[in-house]
N, CA, C and O atoms as CSV, one atom per row, in Angstrom:
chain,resi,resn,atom,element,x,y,z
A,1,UNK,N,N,-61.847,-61.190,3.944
A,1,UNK,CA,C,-62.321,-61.670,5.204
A,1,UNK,C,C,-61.251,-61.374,6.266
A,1,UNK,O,O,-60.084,-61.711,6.063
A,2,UNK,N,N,-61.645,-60.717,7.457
A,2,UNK,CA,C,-60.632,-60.360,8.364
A,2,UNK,C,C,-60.275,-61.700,9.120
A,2,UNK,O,O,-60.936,-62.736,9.046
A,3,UNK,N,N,-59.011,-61.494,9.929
A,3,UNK,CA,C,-58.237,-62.651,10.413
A,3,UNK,C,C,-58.832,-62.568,11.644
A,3,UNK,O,O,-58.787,-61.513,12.276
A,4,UNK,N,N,-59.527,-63.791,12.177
A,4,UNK,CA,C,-60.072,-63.728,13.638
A,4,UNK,C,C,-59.268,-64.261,14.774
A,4,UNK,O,O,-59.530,-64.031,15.955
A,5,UNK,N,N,-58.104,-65.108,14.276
A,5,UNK,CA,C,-57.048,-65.605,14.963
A,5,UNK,C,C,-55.950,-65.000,15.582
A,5,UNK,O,O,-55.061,-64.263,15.155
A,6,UNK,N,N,-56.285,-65.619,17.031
A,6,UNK,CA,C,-55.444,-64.563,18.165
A,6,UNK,C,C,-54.121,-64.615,18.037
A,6,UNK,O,O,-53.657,-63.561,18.471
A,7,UNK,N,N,-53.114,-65.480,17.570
A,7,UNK,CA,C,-52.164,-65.701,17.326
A,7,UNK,C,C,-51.684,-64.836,16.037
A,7,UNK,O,O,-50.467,-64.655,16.067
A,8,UNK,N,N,-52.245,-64.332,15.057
A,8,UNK,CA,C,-51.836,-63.992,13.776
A,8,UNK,C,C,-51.244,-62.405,14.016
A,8,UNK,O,O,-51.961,-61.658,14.683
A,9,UNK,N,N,-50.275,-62.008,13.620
A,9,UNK,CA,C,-50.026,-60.498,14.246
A,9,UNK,C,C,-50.300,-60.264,12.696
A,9,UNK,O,O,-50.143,-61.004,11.725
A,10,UNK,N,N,-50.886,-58.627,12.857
A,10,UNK,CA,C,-50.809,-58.298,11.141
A,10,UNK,C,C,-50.218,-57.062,11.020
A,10,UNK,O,O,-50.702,-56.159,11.702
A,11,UNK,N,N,-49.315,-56.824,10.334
A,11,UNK,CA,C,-48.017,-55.927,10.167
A,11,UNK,C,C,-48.756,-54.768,8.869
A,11,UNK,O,O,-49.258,-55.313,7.885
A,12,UNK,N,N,-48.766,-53.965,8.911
A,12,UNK,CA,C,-48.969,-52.606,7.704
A,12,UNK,C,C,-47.732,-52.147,7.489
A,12,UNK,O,O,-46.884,-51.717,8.272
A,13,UNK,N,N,-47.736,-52.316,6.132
A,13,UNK,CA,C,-46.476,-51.705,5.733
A,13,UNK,C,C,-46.356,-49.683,5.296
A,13,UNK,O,O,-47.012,-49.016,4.496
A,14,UNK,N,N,-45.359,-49.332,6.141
A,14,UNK,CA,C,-45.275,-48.348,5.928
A,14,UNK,C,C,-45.189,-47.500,4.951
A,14,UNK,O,O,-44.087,-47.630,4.419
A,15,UNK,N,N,-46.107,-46.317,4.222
A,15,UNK,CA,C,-46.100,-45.967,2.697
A,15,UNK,C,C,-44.950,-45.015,3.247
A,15,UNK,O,O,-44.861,-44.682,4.429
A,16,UNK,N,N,-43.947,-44.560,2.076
A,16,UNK,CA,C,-42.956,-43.550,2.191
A,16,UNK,C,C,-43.752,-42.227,1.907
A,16,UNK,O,O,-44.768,-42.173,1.213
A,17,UNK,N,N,-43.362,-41.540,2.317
A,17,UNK,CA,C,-43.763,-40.396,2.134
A,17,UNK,C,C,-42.909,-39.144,1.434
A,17,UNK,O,O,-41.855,-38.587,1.738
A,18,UNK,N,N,-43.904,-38.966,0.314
A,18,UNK,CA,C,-43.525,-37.541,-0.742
A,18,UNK,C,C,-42.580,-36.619,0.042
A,18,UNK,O,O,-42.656,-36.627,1.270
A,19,UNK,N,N,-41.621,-35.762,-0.630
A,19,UNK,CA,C,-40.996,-34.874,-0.686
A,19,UNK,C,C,-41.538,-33.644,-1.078
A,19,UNK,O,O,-41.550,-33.294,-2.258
A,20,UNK,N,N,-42.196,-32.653,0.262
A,20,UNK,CA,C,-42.256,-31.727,-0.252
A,20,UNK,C,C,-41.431,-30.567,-0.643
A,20,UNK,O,O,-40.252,-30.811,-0.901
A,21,UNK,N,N,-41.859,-29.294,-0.736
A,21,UNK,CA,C,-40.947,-28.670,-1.215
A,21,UNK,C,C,-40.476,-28.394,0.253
A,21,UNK,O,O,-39.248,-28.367,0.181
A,22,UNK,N,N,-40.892,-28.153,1.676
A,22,UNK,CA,C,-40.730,-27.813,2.811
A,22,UNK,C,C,-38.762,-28.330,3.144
A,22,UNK,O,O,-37.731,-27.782,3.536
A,23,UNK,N,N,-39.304,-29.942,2.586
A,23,UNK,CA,C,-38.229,-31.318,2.747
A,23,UNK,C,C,-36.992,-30.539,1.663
A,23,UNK,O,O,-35.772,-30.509,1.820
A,24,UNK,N,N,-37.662,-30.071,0.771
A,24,UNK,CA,C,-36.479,-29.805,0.028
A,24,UNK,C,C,-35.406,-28.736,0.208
A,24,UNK,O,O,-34.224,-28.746,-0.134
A,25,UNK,N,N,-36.291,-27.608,0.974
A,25,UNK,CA,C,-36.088,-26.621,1.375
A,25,UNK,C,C,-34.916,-26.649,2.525
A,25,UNK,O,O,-33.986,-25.845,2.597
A,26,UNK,N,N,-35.141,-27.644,3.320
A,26,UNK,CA,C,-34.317,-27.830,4.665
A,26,UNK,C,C,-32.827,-28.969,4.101
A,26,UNK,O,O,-31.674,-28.699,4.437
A,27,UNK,N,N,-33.156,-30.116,3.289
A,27,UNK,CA,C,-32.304,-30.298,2.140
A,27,UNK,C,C,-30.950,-29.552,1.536
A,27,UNK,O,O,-29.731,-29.678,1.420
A,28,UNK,N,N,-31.742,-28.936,1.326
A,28,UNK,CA,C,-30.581,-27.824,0.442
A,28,UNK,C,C,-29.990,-26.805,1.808
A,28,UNK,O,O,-28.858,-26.331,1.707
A,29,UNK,N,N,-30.734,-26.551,2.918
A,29,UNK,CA,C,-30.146,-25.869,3.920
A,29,UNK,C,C,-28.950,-26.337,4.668
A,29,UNK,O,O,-28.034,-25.628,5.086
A,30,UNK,N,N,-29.135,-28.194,4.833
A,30,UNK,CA,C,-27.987,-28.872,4.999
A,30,UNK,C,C,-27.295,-29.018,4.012
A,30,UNK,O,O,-26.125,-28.961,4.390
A,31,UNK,N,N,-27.329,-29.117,3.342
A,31,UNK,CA,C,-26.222,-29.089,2.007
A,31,UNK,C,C,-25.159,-28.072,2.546
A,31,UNK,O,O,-24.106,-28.235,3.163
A,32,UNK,N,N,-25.968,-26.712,1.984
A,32,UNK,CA,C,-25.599,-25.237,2.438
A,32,UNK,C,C,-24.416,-25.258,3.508
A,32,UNK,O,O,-23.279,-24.806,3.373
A,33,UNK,N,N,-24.865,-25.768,4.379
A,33,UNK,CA,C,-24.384,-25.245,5.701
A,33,UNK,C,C,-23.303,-26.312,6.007
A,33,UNK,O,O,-22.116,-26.214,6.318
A,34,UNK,N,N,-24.278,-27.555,5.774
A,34,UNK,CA,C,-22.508,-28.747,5.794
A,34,UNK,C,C,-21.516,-27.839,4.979
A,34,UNK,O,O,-20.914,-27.088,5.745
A,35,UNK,N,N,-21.194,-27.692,3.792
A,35,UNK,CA,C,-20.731,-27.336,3.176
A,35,UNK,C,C,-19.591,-26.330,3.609
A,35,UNK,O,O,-18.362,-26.276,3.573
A,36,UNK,N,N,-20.704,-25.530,4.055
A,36,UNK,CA,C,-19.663,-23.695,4.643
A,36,UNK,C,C,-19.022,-24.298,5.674
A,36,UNK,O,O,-17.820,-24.065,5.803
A,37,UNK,N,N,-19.671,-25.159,6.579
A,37,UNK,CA,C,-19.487,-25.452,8.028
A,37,UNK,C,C,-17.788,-26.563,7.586
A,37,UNK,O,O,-16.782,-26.448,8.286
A,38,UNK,N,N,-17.822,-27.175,6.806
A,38,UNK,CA,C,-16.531,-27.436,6.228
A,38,UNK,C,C,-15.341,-26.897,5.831
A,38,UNK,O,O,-14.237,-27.162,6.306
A,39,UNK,N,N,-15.580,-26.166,4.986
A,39,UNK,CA,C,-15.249,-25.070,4.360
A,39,UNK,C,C,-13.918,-24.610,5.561
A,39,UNK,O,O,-12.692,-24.684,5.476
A,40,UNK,N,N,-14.966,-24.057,6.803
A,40,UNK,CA,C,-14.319,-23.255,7.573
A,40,UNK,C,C,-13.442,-23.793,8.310
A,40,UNK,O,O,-12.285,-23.380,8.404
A,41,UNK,N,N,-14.057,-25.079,9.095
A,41,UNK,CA,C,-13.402,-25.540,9.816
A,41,UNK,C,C,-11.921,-26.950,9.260
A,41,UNK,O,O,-10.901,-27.453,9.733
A,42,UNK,N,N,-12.563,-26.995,8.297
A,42,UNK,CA,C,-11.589,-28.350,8.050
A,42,UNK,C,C,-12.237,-29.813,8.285
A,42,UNK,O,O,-12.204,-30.924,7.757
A,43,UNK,N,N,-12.713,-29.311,9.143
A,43,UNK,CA,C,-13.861,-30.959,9.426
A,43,UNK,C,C,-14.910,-31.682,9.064
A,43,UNK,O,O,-15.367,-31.148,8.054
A,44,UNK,N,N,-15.501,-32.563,9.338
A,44,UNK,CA,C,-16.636,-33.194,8.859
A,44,UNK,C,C,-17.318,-33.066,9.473
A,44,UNK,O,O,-16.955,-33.140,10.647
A,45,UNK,N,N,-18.989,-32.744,9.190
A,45,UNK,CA,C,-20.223,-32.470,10.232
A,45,UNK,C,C,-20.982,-33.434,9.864
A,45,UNK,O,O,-21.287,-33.851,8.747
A,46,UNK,N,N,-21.295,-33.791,11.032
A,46,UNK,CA,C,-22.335,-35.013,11.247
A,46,UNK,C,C,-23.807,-34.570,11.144
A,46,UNK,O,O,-24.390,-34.098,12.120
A,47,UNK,N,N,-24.487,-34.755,9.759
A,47,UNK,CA,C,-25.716,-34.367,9.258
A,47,UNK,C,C,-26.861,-34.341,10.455
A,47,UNK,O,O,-27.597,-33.386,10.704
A,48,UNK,N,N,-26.842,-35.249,10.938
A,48,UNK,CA,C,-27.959,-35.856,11.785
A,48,UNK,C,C,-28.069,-34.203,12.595
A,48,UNK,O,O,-28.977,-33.392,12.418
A,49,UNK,N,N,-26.655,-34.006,13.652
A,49,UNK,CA,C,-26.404,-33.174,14.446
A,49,UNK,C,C,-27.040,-31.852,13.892
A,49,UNK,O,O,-27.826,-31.103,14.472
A,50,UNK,N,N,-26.419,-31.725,12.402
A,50,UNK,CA,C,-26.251,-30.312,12.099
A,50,UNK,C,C,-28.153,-29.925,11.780
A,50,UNK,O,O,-28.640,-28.830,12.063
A,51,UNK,N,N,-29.033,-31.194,11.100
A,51,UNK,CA,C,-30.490,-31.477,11.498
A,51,UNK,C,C,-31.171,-30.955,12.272
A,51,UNK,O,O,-32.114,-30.182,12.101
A,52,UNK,N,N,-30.634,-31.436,13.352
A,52,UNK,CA,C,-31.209,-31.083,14.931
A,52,UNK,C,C,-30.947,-29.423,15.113
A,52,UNK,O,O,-31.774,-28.618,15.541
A,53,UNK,N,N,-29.650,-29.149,14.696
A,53,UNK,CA,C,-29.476,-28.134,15.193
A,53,UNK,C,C,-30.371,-26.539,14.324
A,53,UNK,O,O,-30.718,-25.444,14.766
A,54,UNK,N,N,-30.434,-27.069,13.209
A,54,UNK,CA,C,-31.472,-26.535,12.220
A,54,UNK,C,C,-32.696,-25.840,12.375
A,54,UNK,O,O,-33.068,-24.740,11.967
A,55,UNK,N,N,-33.610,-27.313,13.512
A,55,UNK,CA,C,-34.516,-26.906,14.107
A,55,UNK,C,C,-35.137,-25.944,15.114
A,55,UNK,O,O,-36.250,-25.421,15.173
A,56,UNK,N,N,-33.958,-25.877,15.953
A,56,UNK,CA,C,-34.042,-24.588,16.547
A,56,UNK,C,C,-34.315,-23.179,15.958
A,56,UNK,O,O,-33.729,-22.814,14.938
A,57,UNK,N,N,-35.410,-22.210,16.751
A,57,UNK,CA,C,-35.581,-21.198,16.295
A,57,UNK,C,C,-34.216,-20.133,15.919
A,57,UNK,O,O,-33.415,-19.921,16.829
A,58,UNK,N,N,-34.057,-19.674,14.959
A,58,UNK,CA,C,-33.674,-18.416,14.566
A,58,UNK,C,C,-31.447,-19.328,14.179
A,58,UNK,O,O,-30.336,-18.798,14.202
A,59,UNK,N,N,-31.844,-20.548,13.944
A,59,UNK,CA,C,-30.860,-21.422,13.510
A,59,UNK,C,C,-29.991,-20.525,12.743
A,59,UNK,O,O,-28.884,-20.184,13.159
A,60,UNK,N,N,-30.571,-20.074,11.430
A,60,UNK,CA,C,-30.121,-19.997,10.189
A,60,UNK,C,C,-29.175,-18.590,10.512
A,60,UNK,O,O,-28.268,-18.334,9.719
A,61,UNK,N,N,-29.341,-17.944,11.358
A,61,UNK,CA,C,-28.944,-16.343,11.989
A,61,UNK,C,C,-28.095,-17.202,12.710
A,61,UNK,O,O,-27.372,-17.684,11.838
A,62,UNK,N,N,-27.803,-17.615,13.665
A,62,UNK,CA,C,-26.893,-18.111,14.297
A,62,UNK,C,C,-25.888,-18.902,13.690
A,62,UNK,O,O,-24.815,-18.970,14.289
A,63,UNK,N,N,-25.991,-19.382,12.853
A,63,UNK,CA,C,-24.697,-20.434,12.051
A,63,UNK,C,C,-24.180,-19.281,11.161
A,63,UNK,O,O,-22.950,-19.233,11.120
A,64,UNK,N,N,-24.620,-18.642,10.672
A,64,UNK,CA,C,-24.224,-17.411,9.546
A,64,UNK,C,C,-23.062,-16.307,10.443
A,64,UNK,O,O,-21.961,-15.958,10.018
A,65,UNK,N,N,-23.614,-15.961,11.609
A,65,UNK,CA,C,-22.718,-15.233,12.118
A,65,UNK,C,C,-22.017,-16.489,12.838
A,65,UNK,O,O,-20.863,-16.090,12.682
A,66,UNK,N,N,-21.892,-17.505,13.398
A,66,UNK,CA,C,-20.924,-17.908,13.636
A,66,UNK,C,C,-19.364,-18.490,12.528
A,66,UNK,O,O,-18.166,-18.668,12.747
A,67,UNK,N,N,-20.317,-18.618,11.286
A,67,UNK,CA,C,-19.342,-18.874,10.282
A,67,UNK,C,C,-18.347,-17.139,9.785
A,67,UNK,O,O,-17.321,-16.808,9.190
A,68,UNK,N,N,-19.314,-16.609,10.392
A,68,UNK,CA,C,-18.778,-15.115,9.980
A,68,UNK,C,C,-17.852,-14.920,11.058
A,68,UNK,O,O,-16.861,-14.547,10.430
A,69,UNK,N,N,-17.490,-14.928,12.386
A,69,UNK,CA,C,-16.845,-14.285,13.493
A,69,UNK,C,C,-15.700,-15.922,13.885
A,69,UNK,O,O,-14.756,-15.888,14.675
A,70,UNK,N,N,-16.066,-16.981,13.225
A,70,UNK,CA,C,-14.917,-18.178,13.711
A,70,UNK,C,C,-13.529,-17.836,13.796
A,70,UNK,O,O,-12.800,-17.935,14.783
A,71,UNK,N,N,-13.085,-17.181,11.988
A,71,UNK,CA,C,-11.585,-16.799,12.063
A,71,UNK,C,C,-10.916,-16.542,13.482
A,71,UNK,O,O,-10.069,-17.007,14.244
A,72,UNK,N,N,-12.027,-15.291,13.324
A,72,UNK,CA,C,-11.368,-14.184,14.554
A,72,UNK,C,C,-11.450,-15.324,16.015
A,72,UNK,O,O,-10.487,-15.397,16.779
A,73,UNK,N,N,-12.419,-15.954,16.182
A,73,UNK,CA,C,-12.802,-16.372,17.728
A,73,UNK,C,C,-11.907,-17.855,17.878
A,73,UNK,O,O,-11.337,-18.083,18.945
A,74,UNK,N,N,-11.828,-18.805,16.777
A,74,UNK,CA,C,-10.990,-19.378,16.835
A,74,UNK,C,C,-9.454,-19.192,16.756
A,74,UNK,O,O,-8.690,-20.070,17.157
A,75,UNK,N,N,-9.092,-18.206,16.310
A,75,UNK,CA,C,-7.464,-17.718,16.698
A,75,UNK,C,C,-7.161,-17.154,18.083
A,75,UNK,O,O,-6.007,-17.116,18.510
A,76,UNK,N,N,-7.894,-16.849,18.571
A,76,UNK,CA,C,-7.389,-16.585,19.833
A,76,UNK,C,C,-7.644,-17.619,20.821
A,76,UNK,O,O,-6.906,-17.808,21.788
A,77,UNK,N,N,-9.243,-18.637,20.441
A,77,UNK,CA,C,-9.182,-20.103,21.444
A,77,UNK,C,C,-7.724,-20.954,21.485
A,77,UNK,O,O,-6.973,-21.325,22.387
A,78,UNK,N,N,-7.737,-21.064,19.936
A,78,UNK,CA,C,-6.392,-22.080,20.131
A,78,UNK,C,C,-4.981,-21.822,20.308
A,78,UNK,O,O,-4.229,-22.788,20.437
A,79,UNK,N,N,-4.508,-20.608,20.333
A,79,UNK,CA,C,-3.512,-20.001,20.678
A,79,UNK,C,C,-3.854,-20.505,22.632
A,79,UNK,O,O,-2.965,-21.025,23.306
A,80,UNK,N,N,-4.419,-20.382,22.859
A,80,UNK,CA,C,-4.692,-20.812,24.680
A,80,UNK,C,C,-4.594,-22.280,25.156
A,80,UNK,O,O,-3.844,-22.829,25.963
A,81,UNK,N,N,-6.083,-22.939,24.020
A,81,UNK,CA,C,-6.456,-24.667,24.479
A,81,UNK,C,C,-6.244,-25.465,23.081
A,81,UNK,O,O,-6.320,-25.180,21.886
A,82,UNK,N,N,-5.988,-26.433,23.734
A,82,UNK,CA,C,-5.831,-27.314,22.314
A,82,UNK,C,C,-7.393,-27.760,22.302
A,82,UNK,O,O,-7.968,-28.290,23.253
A,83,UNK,N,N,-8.073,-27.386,20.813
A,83,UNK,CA,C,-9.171,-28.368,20.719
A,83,UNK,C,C,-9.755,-28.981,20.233
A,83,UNK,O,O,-10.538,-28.352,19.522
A,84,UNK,N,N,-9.908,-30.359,20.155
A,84,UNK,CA,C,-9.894,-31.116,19.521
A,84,UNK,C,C,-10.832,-31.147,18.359
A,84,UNK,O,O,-10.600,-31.685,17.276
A,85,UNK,N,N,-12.152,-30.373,18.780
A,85,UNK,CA,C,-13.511,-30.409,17.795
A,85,UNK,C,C,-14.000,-29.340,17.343
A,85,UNK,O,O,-14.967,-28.734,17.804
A,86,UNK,N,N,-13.360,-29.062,16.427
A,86,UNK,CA,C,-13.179,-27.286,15.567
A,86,UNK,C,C,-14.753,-27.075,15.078
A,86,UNK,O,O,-15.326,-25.986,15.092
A,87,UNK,N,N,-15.419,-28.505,14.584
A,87,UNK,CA,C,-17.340,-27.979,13.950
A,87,UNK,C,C,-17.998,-28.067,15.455
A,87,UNK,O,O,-19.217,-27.901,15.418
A,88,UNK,N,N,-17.408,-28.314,16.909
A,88,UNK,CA,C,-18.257,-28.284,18.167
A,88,UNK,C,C,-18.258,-27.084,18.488
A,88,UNK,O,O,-19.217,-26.483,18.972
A,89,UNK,N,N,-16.880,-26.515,18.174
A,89,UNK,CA,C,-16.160,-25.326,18.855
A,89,UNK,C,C,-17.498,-23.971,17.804
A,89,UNK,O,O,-18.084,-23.047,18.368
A,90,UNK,N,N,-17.615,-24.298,16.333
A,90,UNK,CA,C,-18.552,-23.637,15.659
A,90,UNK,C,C,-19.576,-23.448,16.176
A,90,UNK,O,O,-20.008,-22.331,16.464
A,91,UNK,N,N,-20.446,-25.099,16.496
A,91,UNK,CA,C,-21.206,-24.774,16.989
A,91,UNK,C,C,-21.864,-24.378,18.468
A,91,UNK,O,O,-23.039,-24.347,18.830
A,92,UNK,N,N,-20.700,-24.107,19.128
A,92,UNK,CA,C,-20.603,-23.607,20.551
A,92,UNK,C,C,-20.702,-21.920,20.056
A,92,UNK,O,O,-21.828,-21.432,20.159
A,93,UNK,N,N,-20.153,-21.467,19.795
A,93,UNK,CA,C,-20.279,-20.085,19.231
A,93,UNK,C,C,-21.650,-19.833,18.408
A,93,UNK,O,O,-22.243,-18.795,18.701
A,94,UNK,N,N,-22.139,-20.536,17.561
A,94,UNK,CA,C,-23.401,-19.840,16.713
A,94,UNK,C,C,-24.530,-20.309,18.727
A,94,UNK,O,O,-24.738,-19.335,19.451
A,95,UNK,N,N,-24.836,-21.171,19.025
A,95,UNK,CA,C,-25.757,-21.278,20.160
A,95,UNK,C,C,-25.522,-20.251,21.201
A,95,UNK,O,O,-26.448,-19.799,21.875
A,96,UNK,N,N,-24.111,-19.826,21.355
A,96,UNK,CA,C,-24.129,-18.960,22.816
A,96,UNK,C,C,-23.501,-17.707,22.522
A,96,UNK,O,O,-22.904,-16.984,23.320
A,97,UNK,N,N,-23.793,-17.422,20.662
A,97,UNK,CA,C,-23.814,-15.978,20.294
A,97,UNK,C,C,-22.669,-15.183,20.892
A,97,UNK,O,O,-22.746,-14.038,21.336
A,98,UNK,N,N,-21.649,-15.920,20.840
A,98,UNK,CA,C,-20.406,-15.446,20.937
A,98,UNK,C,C,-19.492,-14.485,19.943
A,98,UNK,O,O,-19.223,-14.795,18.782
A,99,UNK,N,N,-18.986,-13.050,20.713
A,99,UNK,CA,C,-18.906,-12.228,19.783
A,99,UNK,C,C,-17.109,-12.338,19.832
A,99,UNK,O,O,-16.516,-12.824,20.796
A,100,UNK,N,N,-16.322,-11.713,18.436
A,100,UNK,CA,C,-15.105,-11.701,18.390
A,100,UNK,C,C,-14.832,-11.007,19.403
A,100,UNK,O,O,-15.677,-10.268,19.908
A,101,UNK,N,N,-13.036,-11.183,20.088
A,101,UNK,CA,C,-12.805,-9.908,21.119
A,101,UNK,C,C,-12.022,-8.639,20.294
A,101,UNK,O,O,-11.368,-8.462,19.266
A,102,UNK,N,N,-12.448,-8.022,21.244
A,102,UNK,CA,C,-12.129,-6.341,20.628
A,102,UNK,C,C,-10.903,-5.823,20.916
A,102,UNK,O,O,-10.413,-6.156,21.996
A,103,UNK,N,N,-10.493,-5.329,20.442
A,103,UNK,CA,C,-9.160,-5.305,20.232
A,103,UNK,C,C,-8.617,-4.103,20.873
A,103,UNK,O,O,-9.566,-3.428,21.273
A,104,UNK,N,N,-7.461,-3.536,21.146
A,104,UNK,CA,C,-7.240,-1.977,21.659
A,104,UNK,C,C,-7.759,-1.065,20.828
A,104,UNK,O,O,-8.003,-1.184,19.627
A,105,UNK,N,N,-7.938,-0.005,21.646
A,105,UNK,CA,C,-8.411,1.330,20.947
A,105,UNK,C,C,-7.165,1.782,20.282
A,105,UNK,O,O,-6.121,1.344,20.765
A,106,UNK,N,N,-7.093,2.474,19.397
A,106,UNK,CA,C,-5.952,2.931,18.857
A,106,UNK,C,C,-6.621,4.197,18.134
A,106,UNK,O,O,-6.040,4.576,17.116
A,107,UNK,N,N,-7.686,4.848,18.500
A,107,UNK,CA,C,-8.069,6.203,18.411
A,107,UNK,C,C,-7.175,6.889,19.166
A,107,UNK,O,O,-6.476,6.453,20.080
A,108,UNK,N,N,-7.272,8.572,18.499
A,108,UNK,CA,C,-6.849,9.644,19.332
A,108,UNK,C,C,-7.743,10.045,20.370
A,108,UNK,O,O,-7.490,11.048,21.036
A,109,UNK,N,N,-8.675,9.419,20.553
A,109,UNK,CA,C,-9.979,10.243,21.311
A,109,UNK,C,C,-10.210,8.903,22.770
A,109,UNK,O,O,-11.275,8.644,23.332
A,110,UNK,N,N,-8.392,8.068,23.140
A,110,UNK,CA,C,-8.869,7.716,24.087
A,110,UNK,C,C,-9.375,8.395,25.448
A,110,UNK,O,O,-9.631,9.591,25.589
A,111,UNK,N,N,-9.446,7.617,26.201
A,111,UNK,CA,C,-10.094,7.807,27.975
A,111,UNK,C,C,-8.601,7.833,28.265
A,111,UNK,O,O,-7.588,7.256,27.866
A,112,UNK,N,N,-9.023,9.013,29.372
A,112,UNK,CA,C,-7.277,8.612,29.991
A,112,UNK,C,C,-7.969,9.105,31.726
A,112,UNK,O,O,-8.975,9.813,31.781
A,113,UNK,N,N,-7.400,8.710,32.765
A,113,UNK,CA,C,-7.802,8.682,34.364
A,113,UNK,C,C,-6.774,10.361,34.186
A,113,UNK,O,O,-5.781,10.786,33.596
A,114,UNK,N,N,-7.892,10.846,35.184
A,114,UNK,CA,C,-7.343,12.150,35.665
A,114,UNK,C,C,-6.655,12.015,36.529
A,114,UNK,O,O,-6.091,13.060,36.855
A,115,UNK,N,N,-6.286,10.719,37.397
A,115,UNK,CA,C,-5.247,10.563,38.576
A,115,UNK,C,C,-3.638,11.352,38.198
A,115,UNK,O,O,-3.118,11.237,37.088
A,116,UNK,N,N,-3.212,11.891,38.979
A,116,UNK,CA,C,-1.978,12.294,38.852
A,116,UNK,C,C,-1.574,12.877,37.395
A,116,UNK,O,O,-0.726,12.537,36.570
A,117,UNK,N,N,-2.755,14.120,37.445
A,117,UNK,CA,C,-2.805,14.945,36.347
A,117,UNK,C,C,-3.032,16.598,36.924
A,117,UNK,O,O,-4.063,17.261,36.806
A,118,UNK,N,N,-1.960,16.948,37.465
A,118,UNK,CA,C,-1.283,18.184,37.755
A,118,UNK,C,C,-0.594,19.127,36.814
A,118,UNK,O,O,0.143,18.919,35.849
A,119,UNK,N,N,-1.077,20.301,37.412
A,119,UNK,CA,C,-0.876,21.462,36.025
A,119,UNK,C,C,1.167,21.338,36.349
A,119,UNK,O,O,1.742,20.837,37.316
A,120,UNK,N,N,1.515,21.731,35.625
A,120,UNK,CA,C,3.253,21.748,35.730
A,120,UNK,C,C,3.493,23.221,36.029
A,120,UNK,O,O,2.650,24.118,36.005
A,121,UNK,N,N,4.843,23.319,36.328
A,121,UNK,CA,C,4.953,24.997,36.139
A,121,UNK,C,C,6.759,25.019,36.616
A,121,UNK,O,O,7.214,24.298,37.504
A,122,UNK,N,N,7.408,25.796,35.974
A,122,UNK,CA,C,8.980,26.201,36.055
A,122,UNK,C,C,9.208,27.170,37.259
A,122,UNK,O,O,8.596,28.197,37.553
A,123,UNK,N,N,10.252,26.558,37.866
A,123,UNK,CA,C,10.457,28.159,38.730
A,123,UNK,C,C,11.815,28.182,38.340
A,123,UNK,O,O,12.493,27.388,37.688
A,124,UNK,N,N,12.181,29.767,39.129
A,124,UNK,CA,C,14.069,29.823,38.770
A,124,UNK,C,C,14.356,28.954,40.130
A,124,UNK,O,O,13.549,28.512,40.947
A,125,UNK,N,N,15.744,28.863,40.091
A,125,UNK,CA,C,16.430,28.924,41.075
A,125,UNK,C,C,16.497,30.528,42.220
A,125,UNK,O,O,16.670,30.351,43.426
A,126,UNK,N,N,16.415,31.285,41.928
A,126,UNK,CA,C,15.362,31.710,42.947
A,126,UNK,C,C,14.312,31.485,43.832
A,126,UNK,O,O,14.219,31.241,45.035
A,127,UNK,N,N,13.424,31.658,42.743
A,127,UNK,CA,C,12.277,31.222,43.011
A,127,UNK,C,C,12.173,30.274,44.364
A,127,UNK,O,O,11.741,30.474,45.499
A,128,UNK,N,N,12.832,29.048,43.633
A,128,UNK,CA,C,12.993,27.688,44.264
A,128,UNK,C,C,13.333,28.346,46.032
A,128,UNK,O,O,12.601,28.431,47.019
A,129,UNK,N,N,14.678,28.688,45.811
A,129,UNK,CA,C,15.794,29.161,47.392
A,129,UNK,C,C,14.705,30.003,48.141
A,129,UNK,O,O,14.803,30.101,49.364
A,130,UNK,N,N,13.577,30.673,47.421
A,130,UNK,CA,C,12.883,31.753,48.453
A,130,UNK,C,C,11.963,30.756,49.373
A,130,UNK,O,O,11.605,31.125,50.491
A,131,UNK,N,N,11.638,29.613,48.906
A,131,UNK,CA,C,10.633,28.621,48.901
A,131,UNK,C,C,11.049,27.903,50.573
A,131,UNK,O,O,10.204,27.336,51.265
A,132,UNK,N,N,12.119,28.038,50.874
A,132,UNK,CA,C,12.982,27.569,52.164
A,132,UNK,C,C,13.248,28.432,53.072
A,132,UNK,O,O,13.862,29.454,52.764
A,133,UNK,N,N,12.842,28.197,54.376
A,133,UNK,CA,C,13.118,28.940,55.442
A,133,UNK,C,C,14.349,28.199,56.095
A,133,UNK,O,O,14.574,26.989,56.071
A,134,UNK,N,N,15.074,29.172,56.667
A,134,UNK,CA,C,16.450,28.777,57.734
A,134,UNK,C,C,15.519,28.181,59.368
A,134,UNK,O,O,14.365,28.369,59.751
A,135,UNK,N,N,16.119,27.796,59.678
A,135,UNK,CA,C,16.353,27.130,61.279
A,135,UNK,C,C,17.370,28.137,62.056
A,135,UNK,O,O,17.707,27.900,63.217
């Protein structure tokens, strides 16, 4: 018999809900990635964050190369700034696809400016003395 009384609030309890394989799938992706994302930096990542950040399209490409290019991109940040949040600093680089910097050329096949690129040439001392007129 339903409750007709205005006073009575009636509460449903929430069923939990199954684990699919989808759940498991993204699961093991945080695992994954906490993990590396440790690994690299030294720090602790805050699941929730690293969650969120998951969701974003084309996530899984972006944390991969940022775990791939950190060495390089973090040795030259902190040689400059001190900073305090090495898994922010990660994930500042995988979002804004930040590439290592490039280093000098050290090919034989550099660029060089044609400025003040004059053929040379020897004269005698002759040569030179004929080159002068008297007053």
């Amino acid at each position: 018999m339903p409750n007709t009384d205005k006073n009575v609030v009636v509460v449903k309890k929430d069923r939990k809900k199954k684990n699919t394989s989808a759940d498991y799938k993204i699961d093991e992706k945080i695992k994954y990635f906490k993990q590396k994302i440790e690994e690299v930096t030294g720090e602790v990542v805050v699941e929730e964050f690293l969650k969120e950040f998951l969701k974003e399209p084309g996530a899984d490409v972006k944390l991969e190369h940022a775990l791939k290019v950190y060495g390089e991109i973090s040795r030259v940040i902190l040689t400059a700034n001190d900073i305090q949040n090495p898994v922010g600093l990660l994930f500042y680089i995988a979002r804004n696809n930040v590439q290592p910097p490039k280093g000098k050329r050290t090919d034989a096949t550099r660029t060089r400016s044609s400025f003040n690129n004059f053929e040379q040439h020897e004269y005698s001392a002759e040569e030179l003395e004929s080159l002068f007129e008297s007053f």
